[in-house]
VOGUMAR-968567 format. One record per residue (C-alpha): residue number from 1; x, y, z. Coordinates in steps of 0.001 Angstrom, whole numbers, padded with zeros to 6 digits. Example, Ala and Ser with C-alpha at 12.3 -4.5 7.8 and 13.67 -1.06 7.14 Angstrom:
+-----+---------+---------+---------+
! pos !       X !       Y !       Z !
+-----+---------+---------+---------+
!   1 !  012300 ! -004500 !  007800 !
!   2 !  013670 ! -001060 !  007140 !
+-----+---------+---------+---------+
END
This chain:
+-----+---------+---------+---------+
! pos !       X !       Y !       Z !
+-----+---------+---------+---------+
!   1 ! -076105 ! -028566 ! -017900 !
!   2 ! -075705 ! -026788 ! -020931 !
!   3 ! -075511 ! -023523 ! -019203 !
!   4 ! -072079 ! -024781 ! -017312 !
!   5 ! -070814 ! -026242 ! -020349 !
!   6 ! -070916 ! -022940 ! -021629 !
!   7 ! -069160 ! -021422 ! -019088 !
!   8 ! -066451 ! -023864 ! -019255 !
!   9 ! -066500 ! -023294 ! -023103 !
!  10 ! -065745 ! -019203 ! -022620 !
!  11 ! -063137 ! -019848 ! -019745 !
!  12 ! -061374 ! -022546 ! -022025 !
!  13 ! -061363 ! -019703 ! -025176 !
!  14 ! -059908 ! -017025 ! -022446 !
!  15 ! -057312 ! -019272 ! -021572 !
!  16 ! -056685 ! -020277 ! -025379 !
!  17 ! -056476 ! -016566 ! -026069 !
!  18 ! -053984 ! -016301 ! -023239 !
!  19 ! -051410 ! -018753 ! -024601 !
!  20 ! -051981 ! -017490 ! -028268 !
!  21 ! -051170 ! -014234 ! -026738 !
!  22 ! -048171 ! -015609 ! -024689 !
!  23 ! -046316 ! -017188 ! -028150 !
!  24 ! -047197 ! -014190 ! -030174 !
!  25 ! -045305 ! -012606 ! -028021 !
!  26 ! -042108 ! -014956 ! -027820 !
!  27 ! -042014 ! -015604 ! -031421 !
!  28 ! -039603 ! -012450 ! -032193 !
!  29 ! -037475 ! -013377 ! -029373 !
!  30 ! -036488 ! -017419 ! -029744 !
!  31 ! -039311 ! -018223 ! -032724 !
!  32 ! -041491 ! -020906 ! -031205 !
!  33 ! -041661 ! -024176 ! -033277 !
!  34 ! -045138 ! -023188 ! -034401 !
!  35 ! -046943 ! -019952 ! -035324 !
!  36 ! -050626 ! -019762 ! -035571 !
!  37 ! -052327 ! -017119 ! -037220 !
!  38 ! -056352 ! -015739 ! -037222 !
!  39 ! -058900 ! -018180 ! -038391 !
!  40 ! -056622 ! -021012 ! -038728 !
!  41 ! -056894 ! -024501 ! -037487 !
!  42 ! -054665 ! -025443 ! -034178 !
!  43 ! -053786 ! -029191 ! -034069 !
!  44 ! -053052 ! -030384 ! -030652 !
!  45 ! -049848 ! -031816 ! -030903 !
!  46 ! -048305 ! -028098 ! -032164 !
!  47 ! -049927 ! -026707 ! -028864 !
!  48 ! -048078 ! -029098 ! -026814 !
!  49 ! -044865 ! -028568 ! -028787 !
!  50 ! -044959 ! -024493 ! -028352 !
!  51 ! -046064 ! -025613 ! -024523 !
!  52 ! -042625 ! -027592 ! -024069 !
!  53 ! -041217 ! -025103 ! -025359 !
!  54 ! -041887 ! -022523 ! -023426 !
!  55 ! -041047 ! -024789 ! -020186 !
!  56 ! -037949 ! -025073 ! -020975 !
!  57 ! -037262 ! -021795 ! -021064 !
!  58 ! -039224 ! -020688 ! -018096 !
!  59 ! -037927 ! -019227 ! -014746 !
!  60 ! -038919 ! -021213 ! -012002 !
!  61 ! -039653 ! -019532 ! -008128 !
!  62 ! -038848 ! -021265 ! -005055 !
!  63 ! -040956 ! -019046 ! -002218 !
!  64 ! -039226 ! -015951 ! -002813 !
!  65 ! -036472 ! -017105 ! -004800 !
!  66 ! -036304 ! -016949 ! -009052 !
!  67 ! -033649 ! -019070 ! -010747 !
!  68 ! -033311 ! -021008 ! -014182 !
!  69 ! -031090 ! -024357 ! -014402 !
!  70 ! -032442 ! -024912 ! -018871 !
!  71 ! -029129 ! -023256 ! -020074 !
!  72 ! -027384 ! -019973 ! -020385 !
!  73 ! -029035 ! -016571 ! -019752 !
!  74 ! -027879 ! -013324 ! -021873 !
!  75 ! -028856 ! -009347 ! -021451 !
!  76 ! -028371 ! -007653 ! -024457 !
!  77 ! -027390 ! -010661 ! -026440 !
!  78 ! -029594 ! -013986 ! -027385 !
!  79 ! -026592 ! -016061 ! -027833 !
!  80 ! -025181 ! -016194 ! -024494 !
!  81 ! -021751 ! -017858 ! -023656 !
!  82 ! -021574 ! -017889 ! -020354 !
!  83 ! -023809 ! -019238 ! -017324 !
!  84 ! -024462 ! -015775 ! -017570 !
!  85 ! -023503 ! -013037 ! -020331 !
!  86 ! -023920 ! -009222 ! -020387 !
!  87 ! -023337 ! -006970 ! -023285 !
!  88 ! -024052 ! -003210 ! -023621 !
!  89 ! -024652 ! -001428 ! -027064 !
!  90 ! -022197 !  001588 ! -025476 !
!  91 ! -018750 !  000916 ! -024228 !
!  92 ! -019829 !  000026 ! -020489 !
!  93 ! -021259 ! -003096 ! -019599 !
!  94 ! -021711 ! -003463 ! -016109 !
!  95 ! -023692 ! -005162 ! -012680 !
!  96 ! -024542 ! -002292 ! -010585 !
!  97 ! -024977 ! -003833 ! -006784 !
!  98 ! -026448 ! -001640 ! -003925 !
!  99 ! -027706 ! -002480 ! -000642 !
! 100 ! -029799 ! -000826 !  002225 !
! 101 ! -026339 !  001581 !  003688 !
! 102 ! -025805 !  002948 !  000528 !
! 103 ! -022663 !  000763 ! -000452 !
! 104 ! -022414 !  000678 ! -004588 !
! 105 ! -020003 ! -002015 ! -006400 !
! 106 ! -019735 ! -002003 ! -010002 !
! 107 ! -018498 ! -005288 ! -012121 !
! 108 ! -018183 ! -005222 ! -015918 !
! 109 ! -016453 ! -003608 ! -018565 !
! 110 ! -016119 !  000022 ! -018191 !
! 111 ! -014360 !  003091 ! -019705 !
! 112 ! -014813 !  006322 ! -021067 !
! 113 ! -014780 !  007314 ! -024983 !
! 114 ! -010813 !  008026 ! -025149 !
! 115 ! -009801 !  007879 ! -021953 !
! 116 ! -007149 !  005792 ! -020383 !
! 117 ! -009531 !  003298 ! -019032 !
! 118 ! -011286 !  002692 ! -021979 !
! 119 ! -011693 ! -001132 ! -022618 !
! 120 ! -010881 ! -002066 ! -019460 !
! 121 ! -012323 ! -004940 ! -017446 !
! 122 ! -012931 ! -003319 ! -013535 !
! 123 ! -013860 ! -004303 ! -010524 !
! 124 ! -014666 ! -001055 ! -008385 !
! 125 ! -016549 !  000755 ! -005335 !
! 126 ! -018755 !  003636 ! -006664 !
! 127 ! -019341 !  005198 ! -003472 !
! 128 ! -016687 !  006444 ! -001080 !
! 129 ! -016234 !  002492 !  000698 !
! 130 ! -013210 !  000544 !  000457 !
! 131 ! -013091 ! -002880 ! -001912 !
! 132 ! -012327 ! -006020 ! -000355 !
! 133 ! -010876 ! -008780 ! -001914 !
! 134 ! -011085 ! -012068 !  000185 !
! 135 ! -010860 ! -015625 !  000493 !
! 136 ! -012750 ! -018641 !  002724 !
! 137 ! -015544 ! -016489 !  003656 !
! 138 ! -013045 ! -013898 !  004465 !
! 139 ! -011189 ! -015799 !  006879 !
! 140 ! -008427 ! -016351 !  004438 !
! 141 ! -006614 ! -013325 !  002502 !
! 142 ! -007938 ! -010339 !  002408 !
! 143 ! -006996 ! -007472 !  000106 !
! 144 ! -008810 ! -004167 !  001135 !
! 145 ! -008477 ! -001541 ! -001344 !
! 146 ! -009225 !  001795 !  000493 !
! 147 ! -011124 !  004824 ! -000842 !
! 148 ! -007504 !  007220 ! -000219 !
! 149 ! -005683 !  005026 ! -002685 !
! 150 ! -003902 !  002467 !  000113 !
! 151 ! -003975 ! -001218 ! -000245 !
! 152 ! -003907 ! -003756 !  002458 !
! 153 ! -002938 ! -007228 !  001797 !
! 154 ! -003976 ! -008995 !  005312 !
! 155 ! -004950 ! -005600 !  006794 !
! 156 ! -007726 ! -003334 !  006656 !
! 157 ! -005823 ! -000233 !  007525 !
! 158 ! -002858 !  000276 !  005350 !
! 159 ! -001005 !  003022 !  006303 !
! 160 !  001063 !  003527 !  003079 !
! 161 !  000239 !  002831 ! -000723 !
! 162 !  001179 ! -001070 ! -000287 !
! 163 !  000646 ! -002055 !  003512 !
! 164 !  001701 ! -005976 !  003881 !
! 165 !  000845 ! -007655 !  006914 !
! 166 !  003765 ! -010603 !  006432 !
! 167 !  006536 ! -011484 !  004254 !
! 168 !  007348 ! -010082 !  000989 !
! 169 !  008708 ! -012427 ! -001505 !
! 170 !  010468 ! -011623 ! -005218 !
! 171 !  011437 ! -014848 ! -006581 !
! 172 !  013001 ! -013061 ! -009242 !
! 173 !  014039 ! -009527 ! -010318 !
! 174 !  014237 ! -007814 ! -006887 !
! 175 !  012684 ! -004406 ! -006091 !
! 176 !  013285 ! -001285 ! -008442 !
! 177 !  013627 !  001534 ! -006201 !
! 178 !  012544 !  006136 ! -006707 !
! 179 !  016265 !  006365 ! -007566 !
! 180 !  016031 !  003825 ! -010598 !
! 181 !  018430 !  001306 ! -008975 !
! 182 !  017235 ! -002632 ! -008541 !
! 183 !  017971 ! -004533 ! -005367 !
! 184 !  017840 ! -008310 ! -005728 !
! 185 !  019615 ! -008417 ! -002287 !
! 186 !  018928 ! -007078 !  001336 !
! 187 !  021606 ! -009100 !  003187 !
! 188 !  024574 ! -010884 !  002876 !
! 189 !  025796 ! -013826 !  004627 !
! 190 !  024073 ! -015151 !  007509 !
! 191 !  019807 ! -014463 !  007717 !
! 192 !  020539 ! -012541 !  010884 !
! 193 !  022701 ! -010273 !  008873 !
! 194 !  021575 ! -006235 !  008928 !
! 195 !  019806 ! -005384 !  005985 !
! 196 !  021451 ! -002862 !  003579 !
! 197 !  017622 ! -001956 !  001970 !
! 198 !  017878 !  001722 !  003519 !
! 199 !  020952 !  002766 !  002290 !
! 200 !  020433 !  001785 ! -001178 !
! 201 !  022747 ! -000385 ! -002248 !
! 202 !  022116 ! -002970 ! -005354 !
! 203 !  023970 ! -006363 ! -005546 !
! 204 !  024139 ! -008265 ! -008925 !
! 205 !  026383 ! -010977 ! -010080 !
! 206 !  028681 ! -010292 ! -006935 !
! 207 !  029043 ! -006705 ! -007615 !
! 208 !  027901 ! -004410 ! -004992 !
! 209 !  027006 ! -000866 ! -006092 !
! 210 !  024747 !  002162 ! -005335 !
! 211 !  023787 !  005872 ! -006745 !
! 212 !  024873 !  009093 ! -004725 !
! 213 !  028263 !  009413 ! -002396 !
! 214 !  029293 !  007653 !  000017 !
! 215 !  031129 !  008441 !  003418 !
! 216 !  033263 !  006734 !  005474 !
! 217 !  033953 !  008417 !  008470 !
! 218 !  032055 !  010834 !  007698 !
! 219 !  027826 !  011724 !  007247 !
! 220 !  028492 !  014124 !  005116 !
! 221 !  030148 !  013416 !  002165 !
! 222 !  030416 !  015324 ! -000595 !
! 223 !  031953 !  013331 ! -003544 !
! 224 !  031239 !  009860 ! -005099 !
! 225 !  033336 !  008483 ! -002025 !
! 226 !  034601 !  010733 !  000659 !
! 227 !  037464 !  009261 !  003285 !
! 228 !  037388 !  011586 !  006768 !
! 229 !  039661 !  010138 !  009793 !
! 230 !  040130 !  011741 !  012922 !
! 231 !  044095 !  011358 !  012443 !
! 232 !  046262 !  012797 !  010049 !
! 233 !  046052 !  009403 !  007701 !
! 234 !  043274 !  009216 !  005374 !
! 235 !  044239 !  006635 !  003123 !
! 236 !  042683 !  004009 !  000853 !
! 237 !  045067 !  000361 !  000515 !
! 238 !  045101 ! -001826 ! -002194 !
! 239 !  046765 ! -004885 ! -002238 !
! 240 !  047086 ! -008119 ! -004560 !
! 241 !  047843 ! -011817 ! -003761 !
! 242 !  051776 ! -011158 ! -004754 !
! 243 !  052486 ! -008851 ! -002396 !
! 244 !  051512 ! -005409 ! -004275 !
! 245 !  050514 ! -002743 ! -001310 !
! 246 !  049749 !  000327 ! -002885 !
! 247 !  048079 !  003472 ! -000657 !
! 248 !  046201 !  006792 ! -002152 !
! 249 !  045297 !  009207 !  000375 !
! 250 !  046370 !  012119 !  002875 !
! 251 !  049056 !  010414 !  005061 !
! 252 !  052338 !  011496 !  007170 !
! 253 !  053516 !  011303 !  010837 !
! 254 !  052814 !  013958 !  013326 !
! 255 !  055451 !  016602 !  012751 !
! 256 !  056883 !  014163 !  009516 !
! 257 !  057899 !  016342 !  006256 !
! 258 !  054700 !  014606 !  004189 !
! 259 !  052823 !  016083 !  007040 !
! 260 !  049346 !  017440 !  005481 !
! 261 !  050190 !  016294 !  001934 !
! 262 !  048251 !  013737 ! -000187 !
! 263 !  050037 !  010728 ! -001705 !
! 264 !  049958 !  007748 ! -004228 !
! 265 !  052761 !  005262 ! -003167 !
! 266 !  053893 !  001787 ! -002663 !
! 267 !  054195 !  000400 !  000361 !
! 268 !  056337 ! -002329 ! -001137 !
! 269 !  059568 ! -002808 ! -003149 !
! 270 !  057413 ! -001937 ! -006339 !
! 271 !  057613 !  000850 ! -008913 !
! 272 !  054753 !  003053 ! -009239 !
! 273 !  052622 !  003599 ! -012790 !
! 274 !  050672 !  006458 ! -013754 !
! 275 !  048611 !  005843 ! -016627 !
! 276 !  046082 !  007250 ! -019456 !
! 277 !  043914 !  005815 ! -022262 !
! 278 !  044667 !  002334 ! -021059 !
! 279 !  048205 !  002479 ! -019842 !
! 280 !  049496 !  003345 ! -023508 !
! 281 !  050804 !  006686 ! -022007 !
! 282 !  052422 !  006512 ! -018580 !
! 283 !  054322 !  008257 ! -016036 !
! 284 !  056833 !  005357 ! -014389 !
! 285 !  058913 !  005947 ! -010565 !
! 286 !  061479 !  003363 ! -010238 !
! 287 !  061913 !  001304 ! -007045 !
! 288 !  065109 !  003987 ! -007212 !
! 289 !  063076 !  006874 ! -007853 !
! 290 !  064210 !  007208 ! -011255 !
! 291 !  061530 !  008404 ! -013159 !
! 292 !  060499 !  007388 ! -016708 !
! 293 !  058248 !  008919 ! -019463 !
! 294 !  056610 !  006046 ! -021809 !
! 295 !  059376 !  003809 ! -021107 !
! 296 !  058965 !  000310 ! -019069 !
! 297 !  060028 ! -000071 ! -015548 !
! 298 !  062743 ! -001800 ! -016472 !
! 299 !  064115 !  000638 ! -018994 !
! 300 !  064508 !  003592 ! -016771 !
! 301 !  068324 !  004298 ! -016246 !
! 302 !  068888 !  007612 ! -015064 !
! 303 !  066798 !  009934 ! -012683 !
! 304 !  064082 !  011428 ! -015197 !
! 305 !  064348 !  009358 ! -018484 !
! 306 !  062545 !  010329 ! -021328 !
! 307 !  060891 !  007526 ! -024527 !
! 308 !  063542 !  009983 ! -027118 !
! 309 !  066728 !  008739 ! -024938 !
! 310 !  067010 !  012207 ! -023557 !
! 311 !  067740 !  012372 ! -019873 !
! 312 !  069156 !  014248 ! -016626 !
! 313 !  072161 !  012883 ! -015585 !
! 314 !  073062 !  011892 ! -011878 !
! 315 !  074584 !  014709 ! -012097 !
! 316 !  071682 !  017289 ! -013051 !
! 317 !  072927 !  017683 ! -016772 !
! 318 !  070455 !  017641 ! -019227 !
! 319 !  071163 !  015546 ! -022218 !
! 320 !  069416 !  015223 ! -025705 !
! 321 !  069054 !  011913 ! -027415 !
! 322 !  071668 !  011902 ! -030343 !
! 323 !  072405 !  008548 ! -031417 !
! 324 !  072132 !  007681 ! -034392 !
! 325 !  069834 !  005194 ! -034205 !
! 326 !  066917 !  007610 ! -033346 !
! 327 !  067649 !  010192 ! -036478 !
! 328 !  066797 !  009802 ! -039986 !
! 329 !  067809 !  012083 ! -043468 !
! 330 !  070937 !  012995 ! -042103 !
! 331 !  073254 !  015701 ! -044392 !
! 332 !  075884 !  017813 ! -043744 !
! 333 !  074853 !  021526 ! -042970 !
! 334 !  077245 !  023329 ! -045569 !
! 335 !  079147 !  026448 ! -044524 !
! 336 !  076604 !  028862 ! -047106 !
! 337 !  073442 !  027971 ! -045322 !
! 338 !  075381 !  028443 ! -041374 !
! 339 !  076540 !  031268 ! -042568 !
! 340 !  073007 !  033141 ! -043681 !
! 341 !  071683 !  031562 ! -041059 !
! 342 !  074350 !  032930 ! -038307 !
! 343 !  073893 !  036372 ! -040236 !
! 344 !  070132 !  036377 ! -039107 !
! 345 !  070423 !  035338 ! -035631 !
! 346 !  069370 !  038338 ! -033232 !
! 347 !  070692 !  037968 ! -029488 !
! 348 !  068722 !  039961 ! -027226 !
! 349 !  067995 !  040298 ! -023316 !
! 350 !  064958 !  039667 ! -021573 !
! 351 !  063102 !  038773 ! -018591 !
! 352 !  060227 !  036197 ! -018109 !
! 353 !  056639 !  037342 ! -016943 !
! 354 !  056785 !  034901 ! -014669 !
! 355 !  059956 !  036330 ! -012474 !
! 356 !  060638 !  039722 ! -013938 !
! 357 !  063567 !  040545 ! -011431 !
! 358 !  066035 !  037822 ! -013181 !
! 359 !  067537 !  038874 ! -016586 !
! 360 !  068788 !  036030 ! -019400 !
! 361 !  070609 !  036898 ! -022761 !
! 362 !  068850 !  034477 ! -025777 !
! 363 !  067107 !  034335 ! -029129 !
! 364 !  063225 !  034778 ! -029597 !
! 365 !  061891 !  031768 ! -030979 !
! 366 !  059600 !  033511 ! -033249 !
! 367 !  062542 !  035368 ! -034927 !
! 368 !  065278 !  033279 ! -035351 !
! 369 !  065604 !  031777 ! -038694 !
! 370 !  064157 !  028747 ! -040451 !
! 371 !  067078 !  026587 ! -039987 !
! 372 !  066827 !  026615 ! -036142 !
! 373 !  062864 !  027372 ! -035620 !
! 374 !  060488 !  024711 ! -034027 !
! 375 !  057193 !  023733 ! -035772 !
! 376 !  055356 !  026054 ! -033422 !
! 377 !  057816 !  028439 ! -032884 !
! 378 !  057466 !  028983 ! -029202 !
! 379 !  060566 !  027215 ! -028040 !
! 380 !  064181 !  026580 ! -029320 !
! 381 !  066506 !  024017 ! -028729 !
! 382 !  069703 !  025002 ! -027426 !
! 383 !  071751 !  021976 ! -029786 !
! 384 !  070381 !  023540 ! -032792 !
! 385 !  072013 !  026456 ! -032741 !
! 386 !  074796 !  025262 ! -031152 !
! 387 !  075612 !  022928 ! -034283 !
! 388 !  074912 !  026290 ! -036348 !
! 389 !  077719 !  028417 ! -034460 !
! 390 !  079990 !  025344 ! -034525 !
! 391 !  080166 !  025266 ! -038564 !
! 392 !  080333 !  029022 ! -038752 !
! 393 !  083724 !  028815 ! -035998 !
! 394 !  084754 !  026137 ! -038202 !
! 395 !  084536 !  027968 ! -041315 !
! 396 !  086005 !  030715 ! -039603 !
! 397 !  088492 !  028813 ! -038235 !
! 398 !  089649 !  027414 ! -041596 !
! 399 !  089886 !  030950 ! -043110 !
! 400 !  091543 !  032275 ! -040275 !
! 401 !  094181 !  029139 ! -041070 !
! 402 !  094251 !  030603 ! -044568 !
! 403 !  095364 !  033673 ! -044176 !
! 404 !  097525 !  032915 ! -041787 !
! 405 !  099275 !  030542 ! -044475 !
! 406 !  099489 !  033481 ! -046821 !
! 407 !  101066 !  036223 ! -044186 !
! 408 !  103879 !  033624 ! -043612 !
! 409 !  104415 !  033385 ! -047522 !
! 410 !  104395 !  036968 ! -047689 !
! 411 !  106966 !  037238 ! -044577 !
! 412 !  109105 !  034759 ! -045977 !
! 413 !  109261 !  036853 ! -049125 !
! 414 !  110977 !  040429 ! -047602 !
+-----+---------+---------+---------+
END
């Protein structure tokens, strides 16, 4: 009798020792609610409070199976905040997952020290096996994400670098193209309509527009827009809801004098306007054909009018604006300045580079005195010294009367 309560005595202390052992141990990591130290006096009611304690932190098994249902469980961190809760004293933190085939999946946070993946949050295939992505047990959507860089959404062999197996949606936005250019549209009016994707054109707020040249009539072209025809007419119409048909283009008739030429014209009983820096300077042809330089269309009288007045007659004769509503700090050109003027005037004969088989007799602009120079003395005008000559024959004139006074006097006096 006393020999087995002995026994029971030692296995008792073993098992005592044991548990001590056991919360030593745990005290660093949670602190038990009560430490006990050597030599001192355990009260039962601590035991069973460091015992609960320990239960309810304790992993249970189920045959081969381990799993805890008291809380949270953290790696790396004793104040997890998640079911479960991973962190890493570098800048990885990852679940590595292997099986039998050699297959390795990473999950965590992952990155390199400066890198471009640093802090990153990743999802990845270590070995050279494609990532899959999926839904309902995989019978739903499945995104495979191949080793060679192509991704499948609803196929596992994606040709390209975005393989879709079904319909593409953009809600929003459109799709931004190599070239730069944004498509919002593929088609226009019916669904059945052929889609313009391929040729890269862009609609937005009704405008149509694309980025290289375009040809009509030709596969070739080689401008912004390039016009071939198989006839002699290559033209582009515009038109407006009045009645405005204007054409730009190579036209004529077979054997026609515009033959081979290019053209801008109306088709209509309209005058035609050439303009720069927003119409402000303009070339005007009358539905006459008079033509007008920075004057209105209805302000053009004779066959080229100019904004001074001047003008070519019906006739052909030039004529300079001279009214006197176009001239200002008007004086009378005495007979002293004509005179030194005239004196300095150098006629001379020439030819012009341009045709050196036709000779004129004229002034050189450069040379010709102050009174009848231009600004830039490369041209003259013919009126100028025209007026100068007339007040010199004038003067002239007047002395000539003169002295024809005094030989009658003198006549009258033998």
């Amino acid at each position: 009798m006393k020999k087995s309560r002995l026994v029971s005595f030692v296995v008792f202390g073993c098992q005592l020792s044991a548990m001590l052992f056991l919360l030593a141990s745990v005290v660093s990591a949670g602190s038990v609610p009560y430490s006990f130290s050597s030599g001192s006096l355990i009260k039962s009611s601590d035991m069973n409070s460091n015992f609960s304690w320990l239960a309810e932190r304790a992993w249970e098994k189920n045959e081969s199976n381990l799993y805890f249902n008291s809380g949270n469980v953290g790696l790396g961190t004793s104040s997890p905040e998640r079911k479960f809760h991973l962190v890493g004293t570098t800048n990885a933190a990852q679940i590595r997952m292997t099986n039998s085939v050699g297959v390795i999946g990473d999950i965590g946070v992952s990155g390199v020290e400066g890198g471009s993946i640093y802090e990153t949050f990743q999802i990845g295939s270590e070995s050279n096996h494609s990532l899959r992505i999926y839904t309902k047990g995989g019978n739903g959507t499945n995104i495979w994400l191949l080793p060679d860089g192509n991704t499948g959404i609803g196929t596992r062999t994606p040709s390209q670098k975005l393989t879709v197996a079904g319909t593409i949606e953009s809600t929003t936005g459109g799709f931004k193209f190599p070239d730069g250019t944004i498509q919002s549209t593929a088609a226009t009016g019916s669904s059945t309509s052929t889609s313009t994707t391929s040729t890269g054109w862009t609609e937005s707020g009704g405008n149509i527009y694309r980025t290289g040249n375009v040809g009509i009539g030709t596969t070739n072209p080689e401008k912004e827009l390039h016009i071939f025809s198989t006839t002699n007419d290559a033209e582009i119409r515009i038109s407006n809801n009045v009645g405005v048909i204007g054409d730009i283009g190579v036209a004529g008739s077979e054997g026609g004098a515009n033959y081979a030429s290019f053209q801008i014209a109306t088709q209509t009983n309209h005058p035609l306007i050439l303009g720069a820096n927003g119409g402000s300077s303009k070339v005007v042809i009358g539905k006459d054909g008079n033509v007008g330089f920075n004057r209105g269309v209805d302000q053009i009288s004779y066959p080229i009018h100019m904004a001074s007045g001047a003008h070519v007659t019906t006739g052909g004769v030039w004529t300079d604006a001279s009214s006197r509503e176009y001239k200002q700090d008007i004086e009378e050109l005495t007979s002293e300045t004509a005179f030194e003027a005239f004196k300095q005037l150098k006629p001379v004969r020439y030819a012009y580079k341009v045709d050196e088989t036709e000779k004129h007799v004229g002034f050189i602009a450069e040379d010709v005195p102050d009174l009848v120079a231009t600004n830039d003395r490369k041209s003259l005008s013919p009126m100028d010294i025209v007026a100068l000559m007339t007040k010199v024959v004038q003067e002239q004139a007047k002395t000539i009367d003169e002295l024809s006074e005094r030989l009658k006097t003198l006549e009258n006096k033998q």
